[in-house]
C-alpha positions in Angstrom: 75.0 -39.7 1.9 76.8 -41.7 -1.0 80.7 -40.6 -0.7 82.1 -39.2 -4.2 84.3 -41.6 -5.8 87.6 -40.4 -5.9 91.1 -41.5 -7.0 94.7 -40.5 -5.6 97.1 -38.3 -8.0 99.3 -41.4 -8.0 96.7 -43.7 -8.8 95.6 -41.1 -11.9 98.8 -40.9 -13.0 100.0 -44.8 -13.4 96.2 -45.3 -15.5 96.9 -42.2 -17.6 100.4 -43.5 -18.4 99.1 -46.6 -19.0 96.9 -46.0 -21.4 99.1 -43.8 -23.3 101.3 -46.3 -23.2 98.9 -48.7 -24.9 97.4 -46.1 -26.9 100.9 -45.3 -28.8 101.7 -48.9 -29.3 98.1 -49.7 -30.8 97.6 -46.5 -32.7 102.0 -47.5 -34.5 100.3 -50.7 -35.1 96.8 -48.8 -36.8 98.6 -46.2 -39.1 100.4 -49.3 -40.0 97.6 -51.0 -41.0 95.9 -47.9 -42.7 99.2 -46.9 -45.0 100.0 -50.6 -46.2 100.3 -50.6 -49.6 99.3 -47.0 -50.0 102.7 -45.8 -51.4 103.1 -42.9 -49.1 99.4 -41.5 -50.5 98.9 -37.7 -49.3 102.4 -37.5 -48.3 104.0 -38.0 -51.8 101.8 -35.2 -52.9 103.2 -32.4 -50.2 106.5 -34.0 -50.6 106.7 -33.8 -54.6 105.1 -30.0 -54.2 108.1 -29.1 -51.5 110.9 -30.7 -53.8 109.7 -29.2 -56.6 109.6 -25.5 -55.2 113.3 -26.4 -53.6 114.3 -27.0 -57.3 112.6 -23.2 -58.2 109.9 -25.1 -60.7 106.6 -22.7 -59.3 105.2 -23.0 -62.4 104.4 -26.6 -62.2 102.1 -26.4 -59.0 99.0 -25.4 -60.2 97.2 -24.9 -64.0 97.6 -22.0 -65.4 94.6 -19.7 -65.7 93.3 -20.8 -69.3 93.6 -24.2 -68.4 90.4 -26.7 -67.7 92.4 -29.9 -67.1 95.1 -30.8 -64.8 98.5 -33.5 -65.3 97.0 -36.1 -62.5 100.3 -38.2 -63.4 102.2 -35.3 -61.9 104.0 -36.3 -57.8 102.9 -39.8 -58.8 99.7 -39.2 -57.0 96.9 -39.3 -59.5 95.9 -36.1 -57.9 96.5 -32.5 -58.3 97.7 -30.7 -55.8 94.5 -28.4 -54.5 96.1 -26.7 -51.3 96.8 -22.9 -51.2 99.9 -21.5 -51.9 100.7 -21.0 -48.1 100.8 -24.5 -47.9 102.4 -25.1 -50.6 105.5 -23.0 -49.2 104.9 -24.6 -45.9 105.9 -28.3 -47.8 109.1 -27.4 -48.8 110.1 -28.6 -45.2 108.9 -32.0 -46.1 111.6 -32.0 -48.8 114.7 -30.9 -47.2 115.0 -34.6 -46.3 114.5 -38.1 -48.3 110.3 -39.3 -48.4 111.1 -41.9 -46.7 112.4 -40.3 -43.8 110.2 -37.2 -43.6 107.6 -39.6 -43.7 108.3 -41.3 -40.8 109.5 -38.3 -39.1 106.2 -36.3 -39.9 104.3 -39.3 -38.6 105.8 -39.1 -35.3 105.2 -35.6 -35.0 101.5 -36.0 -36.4 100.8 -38.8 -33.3 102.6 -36.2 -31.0 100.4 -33.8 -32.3 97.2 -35.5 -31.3 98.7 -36.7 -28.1 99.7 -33.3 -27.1 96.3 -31.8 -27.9 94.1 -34.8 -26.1 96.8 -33.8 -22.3 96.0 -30.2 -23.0 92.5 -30.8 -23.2 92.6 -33.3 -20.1 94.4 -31.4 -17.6 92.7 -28.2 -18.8 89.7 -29.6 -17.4 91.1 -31.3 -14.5 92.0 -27.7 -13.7 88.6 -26.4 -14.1 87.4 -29.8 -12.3 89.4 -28.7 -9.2 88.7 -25.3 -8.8 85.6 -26.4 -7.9 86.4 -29.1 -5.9 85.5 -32.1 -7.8 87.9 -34.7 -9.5 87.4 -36.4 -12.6 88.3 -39.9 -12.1 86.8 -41.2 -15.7 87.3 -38.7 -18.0 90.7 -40.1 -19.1 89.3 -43.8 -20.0 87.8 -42.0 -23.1 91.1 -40.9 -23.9 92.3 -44.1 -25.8 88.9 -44.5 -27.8 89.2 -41.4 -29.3 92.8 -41.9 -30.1 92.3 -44.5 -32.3 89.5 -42.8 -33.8 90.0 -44.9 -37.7 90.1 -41.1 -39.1 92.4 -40.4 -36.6 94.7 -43.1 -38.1 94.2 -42.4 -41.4 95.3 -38.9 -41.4 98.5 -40.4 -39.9 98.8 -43.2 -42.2 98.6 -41.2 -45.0 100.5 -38.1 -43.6 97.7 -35.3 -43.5 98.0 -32.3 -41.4 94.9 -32.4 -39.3 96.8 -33.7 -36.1 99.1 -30.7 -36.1 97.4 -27.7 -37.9 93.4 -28.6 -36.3 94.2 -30.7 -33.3 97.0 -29.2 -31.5 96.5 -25.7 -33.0 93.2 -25.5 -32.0 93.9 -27.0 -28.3 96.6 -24.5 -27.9 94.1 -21.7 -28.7 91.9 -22.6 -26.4 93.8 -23.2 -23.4 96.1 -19.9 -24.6 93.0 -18.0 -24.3 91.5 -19.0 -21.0 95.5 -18.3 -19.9 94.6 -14.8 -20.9 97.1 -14.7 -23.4 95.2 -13.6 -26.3 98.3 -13.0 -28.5 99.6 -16.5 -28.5 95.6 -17.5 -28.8 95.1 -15.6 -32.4 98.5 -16.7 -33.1 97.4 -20.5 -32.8 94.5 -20.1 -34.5 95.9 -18.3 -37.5 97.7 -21.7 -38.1 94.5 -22.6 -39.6 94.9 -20.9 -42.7 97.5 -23.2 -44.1 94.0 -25.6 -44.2 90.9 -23.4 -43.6 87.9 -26.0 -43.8 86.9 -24.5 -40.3 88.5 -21.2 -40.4 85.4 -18.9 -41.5 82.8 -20.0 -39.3 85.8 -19.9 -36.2 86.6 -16.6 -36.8 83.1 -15.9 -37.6 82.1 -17.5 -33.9 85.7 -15.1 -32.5 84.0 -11.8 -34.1 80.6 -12.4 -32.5 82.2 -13.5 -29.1 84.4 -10.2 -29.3 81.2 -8.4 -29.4 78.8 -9.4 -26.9 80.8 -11.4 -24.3 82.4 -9.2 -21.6 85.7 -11.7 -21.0 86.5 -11.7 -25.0 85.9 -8.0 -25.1 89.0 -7.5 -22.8 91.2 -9.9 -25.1 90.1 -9.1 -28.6 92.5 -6.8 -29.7 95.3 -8.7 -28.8 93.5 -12.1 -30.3 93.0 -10.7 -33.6 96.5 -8.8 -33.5 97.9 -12.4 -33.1 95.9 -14.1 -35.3 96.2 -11.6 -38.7 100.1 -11.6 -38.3 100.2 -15.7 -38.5 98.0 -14.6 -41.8 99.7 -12.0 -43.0 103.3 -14.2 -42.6 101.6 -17.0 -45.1 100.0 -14.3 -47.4 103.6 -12.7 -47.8 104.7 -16.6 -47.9 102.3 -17.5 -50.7 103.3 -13.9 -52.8 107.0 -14.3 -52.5 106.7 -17.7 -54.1 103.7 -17.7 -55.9 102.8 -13.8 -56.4 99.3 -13.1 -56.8 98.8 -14.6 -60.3 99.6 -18.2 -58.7 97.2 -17.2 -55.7 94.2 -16.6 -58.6 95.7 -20.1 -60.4 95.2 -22.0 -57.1 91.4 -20.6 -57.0 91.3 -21.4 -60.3 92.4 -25.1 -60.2 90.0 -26.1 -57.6 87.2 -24.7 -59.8 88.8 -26.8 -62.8 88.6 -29.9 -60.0 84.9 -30.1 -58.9 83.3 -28.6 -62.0 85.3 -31.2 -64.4 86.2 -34.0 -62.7 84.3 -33.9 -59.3 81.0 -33.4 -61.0 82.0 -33.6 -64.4 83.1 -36.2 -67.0 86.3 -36.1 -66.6 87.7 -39.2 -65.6 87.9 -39.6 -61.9 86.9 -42.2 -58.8 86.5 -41.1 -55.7 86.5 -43.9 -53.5 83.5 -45.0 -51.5 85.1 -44.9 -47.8 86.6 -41.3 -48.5 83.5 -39.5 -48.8 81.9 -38.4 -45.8 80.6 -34.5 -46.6 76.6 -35.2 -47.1 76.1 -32.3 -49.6 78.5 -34.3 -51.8 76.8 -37.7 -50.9 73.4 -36.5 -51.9 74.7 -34.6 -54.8 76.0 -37.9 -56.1 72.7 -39.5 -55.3 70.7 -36.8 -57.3 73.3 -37.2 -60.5 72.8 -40.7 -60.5 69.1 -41.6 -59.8 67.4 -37.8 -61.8 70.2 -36.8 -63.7 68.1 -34.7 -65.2 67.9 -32.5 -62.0 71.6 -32.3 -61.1 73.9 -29.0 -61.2 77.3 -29.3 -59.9 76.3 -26.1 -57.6 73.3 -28.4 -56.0 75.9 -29.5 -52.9 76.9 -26.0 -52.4 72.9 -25.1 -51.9 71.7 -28.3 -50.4 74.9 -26.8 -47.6 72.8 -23.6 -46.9 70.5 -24.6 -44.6 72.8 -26.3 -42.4 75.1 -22.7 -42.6 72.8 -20.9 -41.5 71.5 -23.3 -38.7 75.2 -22.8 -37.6 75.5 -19.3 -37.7 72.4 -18.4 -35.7 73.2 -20.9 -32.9 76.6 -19.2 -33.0 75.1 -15.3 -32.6 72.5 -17.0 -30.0 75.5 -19.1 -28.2 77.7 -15.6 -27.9 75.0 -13.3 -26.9 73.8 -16.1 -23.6 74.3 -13.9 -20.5 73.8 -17.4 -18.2 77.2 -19.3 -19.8 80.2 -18.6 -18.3 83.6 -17.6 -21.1 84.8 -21.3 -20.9 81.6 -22.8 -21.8 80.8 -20.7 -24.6 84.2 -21.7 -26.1 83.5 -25.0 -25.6 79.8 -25.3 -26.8 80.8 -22.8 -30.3 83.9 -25.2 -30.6 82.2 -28.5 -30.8 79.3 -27.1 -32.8 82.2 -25.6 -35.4 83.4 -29.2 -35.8 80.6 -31.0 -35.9 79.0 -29.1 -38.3 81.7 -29.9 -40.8 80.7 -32.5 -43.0 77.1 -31.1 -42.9 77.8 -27.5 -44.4 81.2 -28.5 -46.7 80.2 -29.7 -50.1 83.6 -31.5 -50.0 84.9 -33.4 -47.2 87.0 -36.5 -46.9 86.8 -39.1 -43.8 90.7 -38.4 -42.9 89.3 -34.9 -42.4 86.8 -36.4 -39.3 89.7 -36.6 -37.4 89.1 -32.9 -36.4 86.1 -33.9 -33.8 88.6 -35.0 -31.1 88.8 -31.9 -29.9 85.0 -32.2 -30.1 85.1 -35.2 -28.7 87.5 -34.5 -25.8 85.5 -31.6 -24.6 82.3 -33.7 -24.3 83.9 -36.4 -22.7 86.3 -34.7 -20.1 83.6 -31.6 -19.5 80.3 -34.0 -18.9 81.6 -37.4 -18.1 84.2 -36.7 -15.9 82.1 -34.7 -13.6 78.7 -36.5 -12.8 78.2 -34.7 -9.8 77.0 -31.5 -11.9 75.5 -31.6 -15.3 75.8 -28.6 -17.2 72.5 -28.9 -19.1 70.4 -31.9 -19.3 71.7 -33.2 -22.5 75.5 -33.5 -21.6 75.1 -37.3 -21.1 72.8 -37.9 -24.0 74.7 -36.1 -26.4 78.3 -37.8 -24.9 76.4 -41.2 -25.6 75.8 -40.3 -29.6 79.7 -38.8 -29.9 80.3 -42.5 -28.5 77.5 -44.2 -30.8 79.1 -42.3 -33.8 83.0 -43.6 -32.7 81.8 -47.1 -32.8 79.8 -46.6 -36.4 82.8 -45.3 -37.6 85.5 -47.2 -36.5 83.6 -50.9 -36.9 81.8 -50.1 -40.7 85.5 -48.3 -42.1 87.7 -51.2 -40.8 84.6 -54.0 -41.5 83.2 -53.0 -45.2 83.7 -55.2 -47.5 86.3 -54.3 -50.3 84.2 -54.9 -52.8 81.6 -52.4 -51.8 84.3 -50.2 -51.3 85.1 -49.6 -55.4 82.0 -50.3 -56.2 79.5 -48.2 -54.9 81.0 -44.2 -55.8 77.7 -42.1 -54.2 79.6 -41.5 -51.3 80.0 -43.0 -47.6 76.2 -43.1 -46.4 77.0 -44.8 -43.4 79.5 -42.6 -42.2 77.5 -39.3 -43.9 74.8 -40.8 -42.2 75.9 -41.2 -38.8 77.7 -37.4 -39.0 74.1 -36.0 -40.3 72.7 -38.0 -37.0 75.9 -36.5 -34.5 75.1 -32.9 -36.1 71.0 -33.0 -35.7 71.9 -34.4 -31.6 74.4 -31.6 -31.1 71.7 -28.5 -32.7 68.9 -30.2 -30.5 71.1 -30.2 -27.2 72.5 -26.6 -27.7 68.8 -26.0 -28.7 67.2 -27.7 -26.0 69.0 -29.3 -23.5 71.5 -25.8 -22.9 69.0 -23.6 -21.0 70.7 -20.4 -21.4 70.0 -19.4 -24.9 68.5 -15.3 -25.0 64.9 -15.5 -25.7 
């Protein structure tokens, strides 16, 4: 009989520290490489929004209602600003020091951010690994990889959000929740609605957990206590500032944004390596090769079938009587994530660097524990998630610059290679995860 391979805590503990150690030098020396010469990018934007509500001038956020063309020139961005109002309010904290500080201050944070999610992740399953008696000695040499995921790095370098309000928020739910502490669960998750790309289909996955499995049933009223009073405090953030006429102008200027300039003829260039949502890549395609057949609501419909793919794996995934509480979350999680640039008609590569969480679960639930395989897939579909990392990270930092301002239908390589991820993940929960009701 072959013994387990094990390690000793101490033994964990130096490699773990060591590759965090390495994983924080080289990810500085990455969101270096990804902001040079980028003038601040995404940051300027939330920084100009926050010092112009510090200064009281609301009005010059968003277009007003009778409007169809925005002030691009405005924050120095080139840009407008597209976020709701929530955020908006939420970036006045980005203001109450110098850009150049709050930058490298919300940097920091953002790489704390993901570092903090990946250890909750980690030791949440080294706690599930040793309840039952098993160790997992690999599970944290995938952490670096992920890490410096290129999206990962980008949405530092350029000061997005994701680390803080998908990563760690979303970590924190989940381990809150398996805690049994419901309460601070909903109120992690409501952090999602200062950016709700994931938000409906999470709560929609919450809603159908709360009805048909028994362990949510016995936490859903205090989950969805905890998660409308983080919504309610940045709707009553968003009226105090904005009141509801700016609420309708925000709605309103991201229908002036991808009917006039996304899809329009307004003048606009969205860089190659940014796009990664495939509705949006094959819309492109469509208005450039039949023109004659293109609507700018095309990526909204070519997004259906993939929604609805999603939803019924959800209501099959929460109904499955064979899955244990844990599982479920994890399997409805990744599937949430990776359906993303499938089902979004817009989507930006920065925004990728939501499928750690994804990725983390795969890695530290399947790899780390060989001895039992949850379905038969567990090790196929980790080997794609790892396929897709490489694709990624070697075609973003390799492409040529001069395909990158060229060629505006959209990031097919990376759409591409998130199209293939999404279609492994459907099949494995479809196939390989016997434990679907019939």
């Amino acid at each position: 009989m072959t013994k387990a391979f094990s390690l000793s805590p101490a033994t964990k503990t130096f490699l773990l520290l060591l590759i965090y150690f390495f994983g924080v030098v080289l990810s500085c020396v990455f969101v270096e490489m990804c902001s040079r010469n980028i003038g601040f990018a995404d940051f300027r934007l939330f920084w100009g929004v926050g010092d112009a509500l510090n200064r009281g001038q609301v009005s010059s956020i968003y277009p007003r209602l009778t409007d169809t063309s925005f002030d691009t020139t405005l924050f120095n961005q080139g840009v407008p600003f597209l976020y709701p109002p929530n955020f908006a309010a939420f970036s006045r904290v980005f203001a109450l020091l110098p850009m150049v500080q709050a930058y490298a201050l919300t940097r920091t944070f953002l790489a704390c951010s993901f570092l903090a999610g990946g250890i909750l992740l980690y030791r949440r399953a080294l706690r599930r690994h040793q309840d039952e008696n098993k160790t997992p000695p690999y599970a944290l040499l995938f952490f670096l990889p992920v890490l410096l995921f290129f999206p990962v790095q980008e949405s530092i370098g350029i000061g997005q959000l994701s680390g803080f309000l998908y990563v760690l928020s979303i970590s924190m739910g989940l381990v809150l929740l398996e805690d049994k502490k419901p309460m601070l669960s909903g109120m992690s998750f409501g952090l999602l609605c200062l950016k709700p790309q994931p938000l409906a289909a999470i709560l929609f996955a919450f809603l159908c957990l709360s009805l048909f499995d028994p362990a949510m049933k016995l936490l859903r009223k205090r989950f969805f206590v905890g998660f409308f009073l983080v919504a309610l405090i940045n709707l009553a953030a968003a009226l105090v500032i904005f009141g509801w006429t700016g609420i309708l102008e925000w709605a309103h200027s991201v229908k002036v944004w991808m009917e006039f300039y996304v899809w329009g003829d307004r003048t606009y260039f969205e860089p190659y390596w940014l796009i990664c949502s495939w509705p949006m890549i094959i819309g492109r395609l469509v208005r450039s090769l039949y023109p004659q057949l293109f609507f700018p609501a095309l990526p909204s419909i070519l997004s259906m079938p993939g929604l609805l793919i999603e939803l019924v794996l959800i209501y099959l995934l929460s109904r499955s009587k064979s899955l244990d509480f844990s599982r479920k979350l994890e399997l409805l999680l990744c599937l949430v994530l990776f359906s993303l640039p499938v089902i979004s008609p817009y989507m930006r590569v920065y925004d990728l660097s939501v499928f750690v969480i994804a990725f983390w679960l795969l890695f530290f639930g399947s790899v780390s524990n060989p001895e039992k395989v949850q379905g038969r897939g567990d090790r196929l579909v980790s080997t794609v998630a790892i396929l897709f990392i490489a694709i990624v990270d070697l075609h973003l930092v390799l492409v040529p610059q001069q395909l990158r301002t060229e060629f505006q239908h959209g990031n097919l390589i990376v759409g591409g290679a998130c199209l293939f991820l999404w279609v492994s993940y459907v099949l494995y929960i479809g196939f390989g995860v016997k434990s679907l009701p019939k």
